[in-house]
C-alpha positions as CSV (number, residue, x, y, z in Angstrom):
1,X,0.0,0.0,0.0
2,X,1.5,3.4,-0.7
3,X,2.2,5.5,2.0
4,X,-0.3,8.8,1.9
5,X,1.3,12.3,2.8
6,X,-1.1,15.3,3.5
7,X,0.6,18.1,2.4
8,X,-0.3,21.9,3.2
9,X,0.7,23.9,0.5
10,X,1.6,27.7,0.9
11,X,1.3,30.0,-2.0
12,X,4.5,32.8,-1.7
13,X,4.4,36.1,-3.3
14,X,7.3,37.5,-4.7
15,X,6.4,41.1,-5.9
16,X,8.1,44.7,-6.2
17,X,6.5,47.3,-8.1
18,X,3.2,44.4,-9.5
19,X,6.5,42.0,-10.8
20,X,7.8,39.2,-9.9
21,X,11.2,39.7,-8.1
22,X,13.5,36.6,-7.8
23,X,15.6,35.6,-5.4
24,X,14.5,38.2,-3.0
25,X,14.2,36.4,0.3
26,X,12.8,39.4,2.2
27,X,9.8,40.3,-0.5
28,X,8.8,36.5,0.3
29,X,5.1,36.9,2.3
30,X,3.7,33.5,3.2
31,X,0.0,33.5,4.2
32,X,-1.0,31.4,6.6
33,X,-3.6,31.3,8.9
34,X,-3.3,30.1,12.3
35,X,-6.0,29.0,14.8
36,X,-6.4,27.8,17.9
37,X,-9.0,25.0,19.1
38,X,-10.7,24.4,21.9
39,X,-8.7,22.0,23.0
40,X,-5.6,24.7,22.8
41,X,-4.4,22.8,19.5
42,X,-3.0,25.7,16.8
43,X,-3.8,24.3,13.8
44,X,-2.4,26.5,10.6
45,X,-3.8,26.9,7.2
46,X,-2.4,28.0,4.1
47,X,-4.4,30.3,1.8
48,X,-4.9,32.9,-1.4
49,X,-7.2,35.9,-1.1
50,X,-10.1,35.6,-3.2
51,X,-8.6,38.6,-5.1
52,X,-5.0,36.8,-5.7
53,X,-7.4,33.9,-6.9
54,X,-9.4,35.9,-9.6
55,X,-6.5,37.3,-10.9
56,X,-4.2,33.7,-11.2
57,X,-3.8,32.9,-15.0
58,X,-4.2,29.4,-16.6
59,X,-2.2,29.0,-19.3
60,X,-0.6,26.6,-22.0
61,X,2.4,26.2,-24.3
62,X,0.3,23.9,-26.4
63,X,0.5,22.9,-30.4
64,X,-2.6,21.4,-31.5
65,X,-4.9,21.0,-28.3
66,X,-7.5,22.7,-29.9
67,X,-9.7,21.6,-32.8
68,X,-9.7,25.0,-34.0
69,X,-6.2,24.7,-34.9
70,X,-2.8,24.9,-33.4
71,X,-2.0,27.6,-30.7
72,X,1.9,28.5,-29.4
73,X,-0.1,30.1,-26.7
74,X,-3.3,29.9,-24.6
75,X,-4.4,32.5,-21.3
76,X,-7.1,32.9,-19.2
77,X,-7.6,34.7,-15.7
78,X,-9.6,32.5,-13.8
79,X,-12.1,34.8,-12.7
80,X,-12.8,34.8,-16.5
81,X,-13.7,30.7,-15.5
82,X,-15.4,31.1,-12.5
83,X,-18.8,32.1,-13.7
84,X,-19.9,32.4,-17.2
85,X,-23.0,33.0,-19.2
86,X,-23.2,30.5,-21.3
87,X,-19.8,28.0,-22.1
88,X,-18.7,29.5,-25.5
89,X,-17.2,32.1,-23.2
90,X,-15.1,29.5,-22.3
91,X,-14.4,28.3,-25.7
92,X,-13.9,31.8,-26.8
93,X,-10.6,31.6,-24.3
94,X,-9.7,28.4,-24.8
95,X,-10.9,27.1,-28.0
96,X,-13.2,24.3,-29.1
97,X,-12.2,21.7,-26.7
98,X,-11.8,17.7,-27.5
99,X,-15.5,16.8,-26.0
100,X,-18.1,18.6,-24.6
101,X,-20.7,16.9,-22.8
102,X,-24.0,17.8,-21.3
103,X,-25.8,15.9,-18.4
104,X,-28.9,16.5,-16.5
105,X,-28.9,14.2,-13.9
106,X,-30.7,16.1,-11.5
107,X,-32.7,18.5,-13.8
108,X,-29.9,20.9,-13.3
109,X,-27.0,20.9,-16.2
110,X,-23.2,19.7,-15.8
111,X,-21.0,19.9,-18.5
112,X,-17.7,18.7,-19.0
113,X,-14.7,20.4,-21.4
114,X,-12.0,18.1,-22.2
115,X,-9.0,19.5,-23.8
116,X,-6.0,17.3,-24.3
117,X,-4.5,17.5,-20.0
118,X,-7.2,19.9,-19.0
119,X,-10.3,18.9,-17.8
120,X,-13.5,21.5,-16.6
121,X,-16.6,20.7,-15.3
122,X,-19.3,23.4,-15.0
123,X,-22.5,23.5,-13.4
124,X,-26.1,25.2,-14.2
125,X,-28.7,25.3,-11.8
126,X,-32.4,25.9,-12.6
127,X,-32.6,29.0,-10.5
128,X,-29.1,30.6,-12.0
129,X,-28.2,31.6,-14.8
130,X,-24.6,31.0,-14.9
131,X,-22.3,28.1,-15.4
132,X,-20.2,27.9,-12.5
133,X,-17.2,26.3,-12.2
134,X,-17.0,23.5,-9.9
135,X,-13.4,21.6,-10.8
136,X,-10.6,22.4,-13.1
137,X,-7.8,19.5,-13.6
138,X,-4.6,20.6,-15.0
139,X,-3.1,16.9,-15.6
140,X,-0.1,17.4,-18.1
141,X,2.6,19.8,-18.4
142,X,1.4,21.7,-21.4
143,X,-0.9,23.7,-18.8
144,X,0.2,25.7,-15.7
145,X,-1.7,27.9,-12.8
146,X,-0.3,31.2,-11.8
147,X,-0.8,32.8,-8.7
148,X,0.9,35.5,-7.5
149,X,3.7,34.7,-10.3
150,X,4.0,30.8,-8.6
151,X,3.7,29.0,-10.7
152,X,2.4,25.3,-10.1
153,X,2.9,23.0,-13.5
154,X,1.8,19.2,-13.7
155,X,5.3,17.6,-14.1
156,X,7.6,19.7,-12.5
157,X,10.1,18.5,-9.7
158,X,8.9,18.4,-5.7
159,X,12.4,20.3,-5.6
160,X,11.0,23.1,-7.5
161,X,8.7,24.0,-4.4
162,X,8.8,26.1,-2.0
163,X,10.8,25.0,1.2
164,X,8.0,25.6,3.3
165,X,6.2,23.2,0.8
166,X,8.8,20.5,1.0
167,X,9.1,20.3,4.8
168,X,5.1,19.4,4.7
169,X,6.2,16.3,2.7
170,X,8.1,13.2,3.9
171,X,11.2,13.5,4.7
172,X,12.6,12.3,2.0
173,X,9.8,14.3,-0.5
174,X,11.6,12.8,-3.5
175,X,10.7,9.5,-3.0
176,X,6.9,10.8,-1.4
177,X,4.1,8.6,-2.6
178,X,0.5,10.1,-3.1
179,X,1.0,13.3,-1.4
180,X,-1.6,15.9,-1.5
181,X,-0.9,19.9,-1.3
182,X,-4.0,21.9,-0.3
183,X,-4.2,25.8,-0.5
184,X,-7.7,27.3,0.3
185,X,-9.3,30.2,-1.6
186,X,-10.6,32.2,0.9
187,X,-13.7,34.0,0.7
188,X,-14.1,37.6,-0.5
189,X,-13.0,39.3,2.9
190,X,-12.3,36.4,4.8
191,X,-8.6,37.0,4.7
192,X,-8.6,40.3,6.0
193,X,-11.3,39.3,8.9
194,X,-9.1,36.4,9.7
195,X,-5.9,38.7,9.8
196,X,-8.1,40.4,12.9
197,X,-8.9,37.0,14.5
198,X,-11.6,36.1,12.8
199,X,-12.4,32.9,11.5
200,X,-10.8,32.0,7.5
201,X,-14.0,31.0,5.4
202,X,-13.3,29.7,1.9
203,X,-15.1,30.5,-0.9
204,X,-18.0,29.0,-1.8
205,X,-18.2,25.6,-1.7
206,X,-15.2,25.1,0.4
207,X,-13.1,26.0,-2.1
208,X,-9.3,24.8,-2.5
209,X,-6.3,24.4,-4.7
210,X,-4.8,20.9,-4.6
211,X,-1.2,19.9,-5.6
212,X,-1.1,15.8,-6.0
213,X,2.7,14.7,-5.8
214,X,3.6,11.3,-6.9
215,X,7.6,9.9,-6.8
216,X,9.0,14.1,-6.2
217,X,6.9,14.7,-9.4
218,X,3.8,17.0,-9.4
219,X,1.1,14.8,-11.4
220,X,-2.0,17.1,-11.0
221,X,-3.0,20.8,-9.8
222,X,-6.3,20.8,-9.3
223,X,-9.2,23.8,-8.4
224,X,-12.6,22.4,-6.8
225,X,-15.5,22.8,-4.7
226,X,-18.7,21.5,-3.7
227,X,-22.0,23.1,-5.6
């Protein structure tokens, strides 16, 4: 049986003057959360305002993905995926994906995109009007998410994370089997309410960034929530 790893990812933002600024040690700002329970435990979450989140980019260096024809390069700023008005929004950004398909299982409509390692999966309720996005899957290393210029890439190296990302996988996090990175999107104002005291509420739906980590490679970056 593999040996499972929960791993709590923090986002870092490196930024002077809006751009990224590398190697910088002192720009580095880590947030995390930390909380104490009722039975005195402090238990620390990592997290991305809900602005930081809106303004990440998904993006591709990608030849042929689409149907439409090839692309050198695809972009996106995920509040552009969060909620749209109808799904050819989407395929306005992203092109005509692979498959589209359209279930009603419950009299309200989920529809899935498949491009070629990206995977969306929307959902319209009878009393909205808007397809919202409940799970992205980035799963090959044509597509990236950018947050805060961090950028987290299906295939890349465990040794390309943060150290503070590292330490939360085993020891040896080269060798880590089945690990799991989580990063919470807070809810609009809950980050600035928790910086107070208050409590850190995720977006809607508990949502949350995970990072799966297989062998010290990343294998999957992943954005969902319950709808």
């Amino acid at each position: 049986m593999n040996r499972c790893t929960l791993a709590v990812i923090t986002i870092t933002v490196l930024s002077i003057g809006g751009l990224p600024a590398l190697g910088t040690a002192a720009a580095q700002t880590i947030k995390l959360h930390e909380q104490t329970t009722s039975q005195g435990k402090t238990v620390q979450t990592s997290y991305v305002r809900y602005a930081e989140f809106q303004a990440a980019s998904l993006s591709a260096s990608i030849s042929g993905k689409s149907t439409d024809g090839p692309s050198s390069e695809m972009k996106g700023v995920l509040g552009d995926f969060v909620a749209v008005s109808s799904l050819e929004k989407v395929t306005n950004l992203l092109g005509k994906p692979g498959n589209l398909n359209r279930v009603s299982p419950y009299g309200d409509v989920r529809a899935y995109l498949l491009y070629e390692g990206l995977r969306l999966e929307y959902i319209e309720y009878k009393s909205d009007s808007k397809f919202r996005l409940r799970e992205m899957k980035l799963e090959s290393s044509d597509w990236s998410l950018t947050v805060n210029g961090t950028e987290l890439r299906p295939g890349m190296n465990a040794s390309q994370l943060s150290p503070a990302v590292r330490q939360t996988l085993d020891e040896e996090f080269s060798k880590a089997e089945d690990a799991l990175g989580t990063v919470v999107v807070a809810k609009r104002g809950a980050a600035k309410r928790a910086k107070r005291g208050g409590e850190l509420k995720a977006m809607r739906g508990g949502s949350a960034i995970y990072i799966s980590v297989n062998e010290g490679t990343v294998t999957e970056v992943q954005f969902s929530r319950e709808l």
